[in-house]
C-alpha positions in Angstrom: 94.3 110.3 74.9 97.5 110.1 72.8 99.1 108.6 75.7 96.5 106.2 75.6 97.3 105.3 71.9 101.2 105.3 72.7 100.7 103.3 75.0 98.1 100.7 72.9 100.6 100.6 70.2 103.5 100.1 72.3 102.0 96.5 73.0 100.9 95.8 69.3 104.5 96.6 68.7 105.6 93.9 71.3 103.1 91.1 70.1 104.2 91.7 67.2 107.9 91.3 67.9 107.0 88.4 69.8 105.7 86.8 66.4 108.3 88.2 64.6 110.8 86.3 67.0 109.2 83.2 67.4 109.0 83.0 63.5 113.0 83.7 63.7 113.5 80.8 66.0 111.3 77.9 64.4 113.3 78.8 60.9 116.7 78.3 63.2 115.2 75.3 64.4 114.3 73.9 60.9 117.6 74.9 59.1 119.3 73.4 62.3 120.0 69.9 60.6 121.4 71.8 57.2 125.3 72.1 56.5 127.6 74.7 55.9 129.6 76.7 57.7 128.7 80.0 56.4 125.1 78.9 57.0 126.1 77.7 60.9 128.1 81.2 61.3 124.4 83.1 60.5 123.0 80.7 62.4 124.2 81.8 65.3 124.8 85.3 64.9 120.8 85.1 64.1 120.3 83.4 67.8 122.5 86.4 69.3 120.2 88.8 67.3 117.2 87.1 69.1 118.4 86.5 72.7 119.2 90.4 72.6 115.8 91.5 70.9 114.3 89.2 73.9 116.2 90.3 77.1 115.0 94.4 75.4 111.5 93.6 74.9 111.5 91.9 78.4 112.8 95.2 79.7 110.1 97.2 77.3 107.6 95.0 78.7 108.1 95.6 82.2 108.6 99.0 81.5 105.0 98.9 79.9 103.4 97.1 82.8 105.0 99.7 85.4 103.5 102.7 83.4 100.4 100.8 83.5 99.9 100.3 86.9 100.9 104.2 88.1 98.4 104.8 85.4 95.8 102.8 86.8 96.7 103.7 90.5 96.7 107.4 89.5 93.1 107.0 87.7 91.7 104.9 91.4 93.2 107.9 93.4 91.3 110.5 90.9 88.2 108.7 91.0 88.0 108.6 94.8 89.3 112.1 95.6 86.6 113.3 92.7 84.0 110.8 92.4 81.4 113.1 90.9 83.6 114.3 87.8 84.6 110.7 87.1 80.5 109.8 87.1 79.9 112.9 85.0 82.4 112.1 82.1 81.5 108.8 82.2 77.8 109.6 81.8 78.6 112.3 79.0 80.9 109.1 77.5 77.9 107.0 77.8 76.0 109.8 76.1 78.2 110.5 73.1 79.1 106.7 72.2 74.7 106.2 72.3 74.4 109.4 69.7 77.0 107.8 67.7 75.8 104.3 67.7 72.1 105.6 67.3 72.9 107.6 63.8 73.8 104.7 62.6 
């Protein structure tokens, strides 16, 4: 289950790098017409910075999506080899999550 979690907040961390960036790269592209060369210099050091953050959450990404899928495989392989204790944990799931929802 803490997998799970890891896992879940592995991709909030990604959406919200993915904000984060595309935040970074509309303010580049609004201070684009503005002078200065000290400003131009962090200009582009900032578009290095993000083309860098982009090509390692790519790779975190796919990383992600692999662990995913063997995750998934690994759960269709468990199911079918033991189809009766996959129906009974989902039934005592079923159970638990109805007591909760019913104390309420």
């Amino acid at each position: 289950m803490d997998k799970l979690a890891n896992e879940a907040s592995k991709e909030q961390l990604i959406a919200d790098f993915k904000v984060v960036m595309a935040d970074a790269e509309a303010l580049l592209k609004a201070t684009a017409n503005q002078g200065g060369e000290k400003l131009a210099e962090v200009r582009a050091k900032a578009e290095e910075s993000l083309l860098v953050a982009k090509a390692r959450i790519a790779d975190a990404q796919e990383a992600l999506m692999v662990r995913t899928r063997e995750a998934a495989k690994a759960t269709d392989v468990y199911v079918h080899e033991h189809p009766w204790n996959a129906v009974g944990v989902a039934a005592a799931l079923g159970l638990f999550i109805g007591f909760l929802v019913g104390r309420r």
